[in-house]
C-alpha positions as CSV (number, residue, x, y, z in Angstrom):
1,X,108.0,62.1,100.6
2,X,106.5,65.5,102.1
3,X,105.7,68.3,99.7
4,X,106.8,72.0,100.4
5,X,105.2,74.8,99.5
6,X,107.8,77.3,98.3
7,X,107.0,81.1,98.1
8,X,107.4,83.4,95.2
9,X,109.0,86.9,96.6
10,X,106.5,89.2,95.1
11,X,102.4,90.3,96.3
12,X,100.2,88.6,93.8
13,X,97.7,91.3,93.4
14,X,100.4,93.4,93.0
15,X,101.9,91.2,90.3
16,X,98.2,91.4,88.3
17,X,98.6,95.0,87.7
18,X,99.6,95.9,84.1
19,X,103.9,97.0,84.6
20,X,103.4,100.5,84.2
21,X,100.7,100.6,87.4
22,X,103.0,98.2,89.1
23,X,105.7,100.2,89.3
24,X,104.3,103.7,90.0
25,X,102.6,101.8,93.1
26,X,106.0,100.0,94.1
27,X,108.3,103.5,93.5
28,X,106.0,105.2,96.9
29,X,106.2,101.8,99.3
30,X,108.5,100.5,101.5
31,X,109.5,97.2,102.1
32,X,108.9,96.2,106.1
33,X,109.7,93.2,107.9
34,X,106.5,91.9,109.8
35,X,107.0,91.0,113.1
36,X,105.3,87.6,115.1
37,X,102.4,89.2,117.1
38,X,102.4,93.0,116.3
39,X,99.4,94.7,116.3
40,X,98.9,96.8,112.6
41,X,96.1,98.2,114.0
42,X,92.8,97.9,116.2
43,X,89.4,98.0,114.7
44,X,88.4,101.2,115.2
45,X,91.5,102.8,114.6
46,X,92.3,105.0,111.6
47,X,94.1,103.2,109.1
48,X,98.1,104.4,108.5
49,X,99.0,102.1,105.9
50,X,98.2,99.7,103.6
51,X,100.5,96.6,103.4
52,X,101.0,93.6,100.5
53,X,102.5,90.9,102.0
54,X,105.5,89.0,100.6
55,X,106.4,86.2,102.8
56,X,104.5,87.2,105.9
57,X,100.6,87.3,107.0
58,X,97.8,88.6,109.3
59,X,95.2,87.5,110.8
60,X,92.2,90.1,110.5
61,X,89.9,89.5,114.4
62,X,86.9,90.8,114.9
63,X,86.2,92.1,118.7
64,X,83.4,90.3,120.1
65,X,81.5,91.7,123.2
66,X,84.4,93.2,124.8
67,X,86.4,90.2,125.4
68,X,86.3,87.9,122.9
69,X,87.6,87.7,119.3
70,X,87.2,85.6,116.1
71,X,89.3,85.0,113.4
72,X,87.5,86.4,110.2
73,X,90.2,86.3,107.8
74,X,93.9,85.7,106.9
75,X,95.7,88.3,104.7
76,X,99.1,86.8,102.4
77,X,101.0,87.3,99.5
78,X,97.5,86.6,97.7
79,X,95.5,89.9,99.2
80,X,96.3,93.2,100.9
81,X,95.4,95.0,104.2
82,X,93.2,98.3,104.0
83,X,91.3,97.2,101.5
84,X,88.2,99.2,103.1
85,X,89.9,102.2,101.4
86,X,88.0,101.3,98.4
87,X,85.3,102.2,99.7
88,X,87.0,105.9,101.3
89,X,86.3,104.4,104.4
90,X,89.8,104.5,106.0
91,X,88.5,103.7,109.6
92,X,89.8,99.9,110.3
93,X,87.2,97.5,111.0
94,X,89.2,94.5,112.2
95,X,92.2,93.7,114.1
96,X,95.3,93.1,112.8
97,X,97.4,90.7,114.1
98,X,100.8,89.5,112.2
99,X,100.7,85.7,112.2
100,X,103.7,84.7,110.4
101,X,106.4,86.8,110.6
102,X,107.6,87.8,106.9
103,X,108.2,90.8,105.0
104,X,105.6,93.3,103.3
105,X,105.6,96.5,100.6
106,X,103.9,99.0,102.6
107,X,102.5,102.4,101.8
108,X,101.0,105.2,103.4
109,X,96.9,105.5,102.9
110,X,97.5,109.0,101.7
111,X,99.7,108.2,99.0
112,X,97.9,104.8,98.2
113,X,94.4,106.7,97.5
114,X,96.1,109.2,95.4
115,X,97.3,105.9,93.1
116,X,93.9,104.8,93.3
117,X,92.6,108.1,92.0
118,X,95.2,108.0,89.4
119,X,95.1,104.3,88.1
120,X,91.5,102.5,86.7
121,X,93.8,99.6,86.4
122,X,94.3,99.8,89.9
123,X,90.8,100.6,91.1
124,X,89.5,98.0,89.1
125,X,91.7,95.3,90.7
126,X,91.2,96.4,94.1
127,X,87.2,96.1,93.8
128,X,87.2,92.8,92.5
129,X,89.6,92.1,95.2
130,X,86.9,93.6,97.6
131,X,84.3,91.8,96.2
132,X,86.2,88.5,97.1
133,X,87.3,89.7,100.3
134,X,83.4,90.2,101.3
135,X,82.5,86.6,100.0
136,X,84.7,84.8,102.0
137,X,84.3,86.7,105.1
138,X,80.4,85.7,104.7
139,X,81.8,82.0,103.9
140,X,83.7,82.6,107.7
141,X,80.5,83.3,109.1
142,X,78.4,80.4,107.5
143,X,81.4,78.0,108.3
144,X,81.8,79.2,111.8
145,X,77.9,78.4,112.5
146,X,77.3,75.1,110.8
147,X,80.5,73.3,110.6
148,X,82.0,71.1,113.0
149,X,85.3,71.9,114.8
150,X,87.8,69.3,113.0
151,X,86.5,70.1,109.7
152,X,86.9,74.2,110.4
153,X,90.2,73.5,111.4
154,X,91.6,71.2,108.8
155,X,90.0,74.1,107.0
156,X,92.3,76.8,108.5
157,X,95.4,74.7,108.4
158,X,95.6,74.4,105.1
159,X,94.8,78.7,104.6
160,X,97.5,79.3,107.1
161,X,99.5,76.7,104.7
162,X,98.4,78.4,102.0
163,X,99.8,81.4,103.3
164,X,102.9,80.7,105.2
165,X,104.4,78.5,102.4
166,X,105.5,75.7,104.4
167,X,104.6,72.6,106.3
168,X,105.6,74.1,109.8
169,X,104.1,76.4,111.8
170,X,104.2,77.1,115.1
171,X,100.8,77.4,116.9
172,X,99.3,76.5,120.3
173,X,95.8,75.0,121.5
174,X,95.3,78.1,123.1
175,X,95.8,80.6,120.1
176,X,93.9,77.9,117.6
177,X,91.1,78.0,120.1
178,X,91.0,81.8,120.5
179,X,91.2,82.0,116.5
180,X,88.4,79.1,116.1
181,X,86.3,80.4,118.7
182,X,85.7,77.3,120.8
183,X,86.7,76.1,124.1
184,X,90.5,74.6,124.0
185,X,89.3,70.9,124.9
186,X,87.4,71.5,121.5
187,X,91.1,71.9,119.3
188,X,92.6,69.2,121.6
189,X,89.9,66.6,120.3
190,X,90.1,68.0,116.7
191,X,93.7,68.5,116.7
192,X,94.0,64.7,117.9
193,X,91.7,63.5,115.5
194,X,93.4,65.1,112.5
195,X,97.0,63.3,114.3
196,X,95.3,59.9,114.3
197,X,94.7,60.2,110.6
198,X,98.1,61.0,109.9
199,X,97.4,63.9,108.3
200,X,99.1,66.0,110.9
201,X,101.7,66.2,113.3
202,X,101.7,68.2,116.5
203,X,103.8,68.7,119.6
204,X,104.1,71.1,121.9
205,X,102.6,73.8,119.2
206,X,104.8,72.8,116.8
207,X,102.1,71.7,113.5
208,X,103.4,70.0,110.3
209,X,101.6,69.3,107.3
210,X,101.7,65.5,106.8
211,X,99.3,64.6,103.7
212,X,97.7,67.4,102.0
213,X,95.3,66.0,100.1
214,X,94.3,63.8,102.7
215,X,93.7,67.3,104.5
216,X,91.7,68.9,102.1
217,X,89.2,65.8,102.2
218,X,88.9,66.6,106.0
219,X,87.7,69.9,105.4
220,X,84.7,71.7,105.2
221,X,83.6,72.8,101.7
222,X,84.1,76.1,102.7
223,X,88.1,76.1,101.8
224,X,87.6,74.8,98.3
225,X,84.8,77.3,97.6
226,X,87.5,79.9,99.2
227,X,89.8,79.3,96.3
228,X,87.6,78.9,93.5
229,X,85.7,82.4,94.6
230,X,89.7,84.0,94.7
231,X,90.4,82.2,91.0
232,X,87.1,83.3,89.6
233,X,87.5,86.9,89.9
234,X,91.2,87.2,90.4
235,X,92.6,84.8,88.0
236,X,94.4,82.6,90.1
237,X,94.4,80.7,93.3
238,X,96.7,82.5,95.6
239,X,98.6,79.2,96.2
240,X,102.4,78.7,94.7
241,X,104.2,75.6,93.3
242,X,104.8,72.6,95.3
243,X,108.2,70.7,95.4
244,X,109.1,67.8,96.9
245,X,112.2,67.8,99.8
């Protein structure tokens, strides 16, 4: 029997704010719909809003040499985008690419910095939140350098999991490479590995989750000291319940 990962409609960062907080935020955002590929923004660019994502995520790439990109990080419902504003640095450093198409509060960094002006609560969460946010990007970094390919990528099948709250996803050898940051043959051998081991399945860019667990014992360390970093100074994982279908 698969499991499915079924996704609360809320942010949880937003959700850890005290009500009061919560609400003032929530009464100046909009509620957007987050489209497969669009481009938030560019790093370089100025940043126009900030976004909490509710069913959808994004993929934060970092530019390399001109004309080549990484995958650094994946924003869900369990983080935000612009979270450089912390900092009143409002100049983007990554690219953001939607992922998985989904819906998003979004406000405008104007009105967001006058909330963080106005709420300690609010500061406070979004600096621990920072904090974790720098950890796991150096994590990316570390695990990008000394980890082998089929580990990294069991690694970021179970974060896009994570985040797109289901066992299907659509992605091809191509984009997994570009996100990776190896040659395709590379995903094709560890893509075929993980299918031997039945931990997989994957067709013509169509990936489903198989055995989980299985999954996580394929991967690099680097995923499980991910979520322990995220429960230790947020308070919880940024997974949701699993059912069974």
């Amino acid at each position: 029997m698969l499991a499915t990962l079924e996704s609360p409609a809320t942010n949880l960062l937003l959700a850890a704010l005290p009500h009061k907080d919560r609400e003032a935020l929530l009464s100046n955002c909009e509620e957007v719909e987050l489209i497969f590929a669009e481009e938030l923004y560019r790093a370089g660019d100025i940043i126009p809003h900030v976004y909490f994502p509710i069913k959808g995520f994004i993929s934060l790439i970092m530019p390399v040499d001109g004309n080549a990109n990484l995958e650094v990080g994946l924003s869900g419902n369990e983080g935000m985008l612009g979270i450089t504003l912390i900092l009143n640095i409002d100049v983007a450093p990554f690219r953001a690419l939607v992922q998985g198409a989904g819906s998003a509060f979004r406000i405008s960094t104007a009105l967001f910095r006058q909330h963080l002006a106005q709420s300690p609560a609010l500061q406070n969460l979004m600096t621990r939140y920072l904090y974790v946010t720098i950890m796991q990007l150096a994590l990316t970094g570390a695990c990008t350098r000394f980890h082998l390919v089929e580990a990294r990528l069991a690694r970021w099948l179970l974060m896009t999991q994570d985040r797109a709250h289901s066992n299907h996803f659509h992605i091809t050898h191509v984009f997994l490479a570009y996100m990776l940051g190896v040659r395709r043959v590379g995903i094709t051998k560890a893509a075929s590995s993980l299918q031997k081991k039945k931990l997989i399945s994957y067709k013509r860019g169509n990936i489903t989750i198989l055995n989980r667990s299985g999954l996580e014992a394929a991967s690099c360390p680097c995923y499980q000291a991910d979520k322990e970093t995220y429960q230790k100074n947020l308070g919880c994982t940024g997974e949701v319940p699993v059912a069974t279908e």
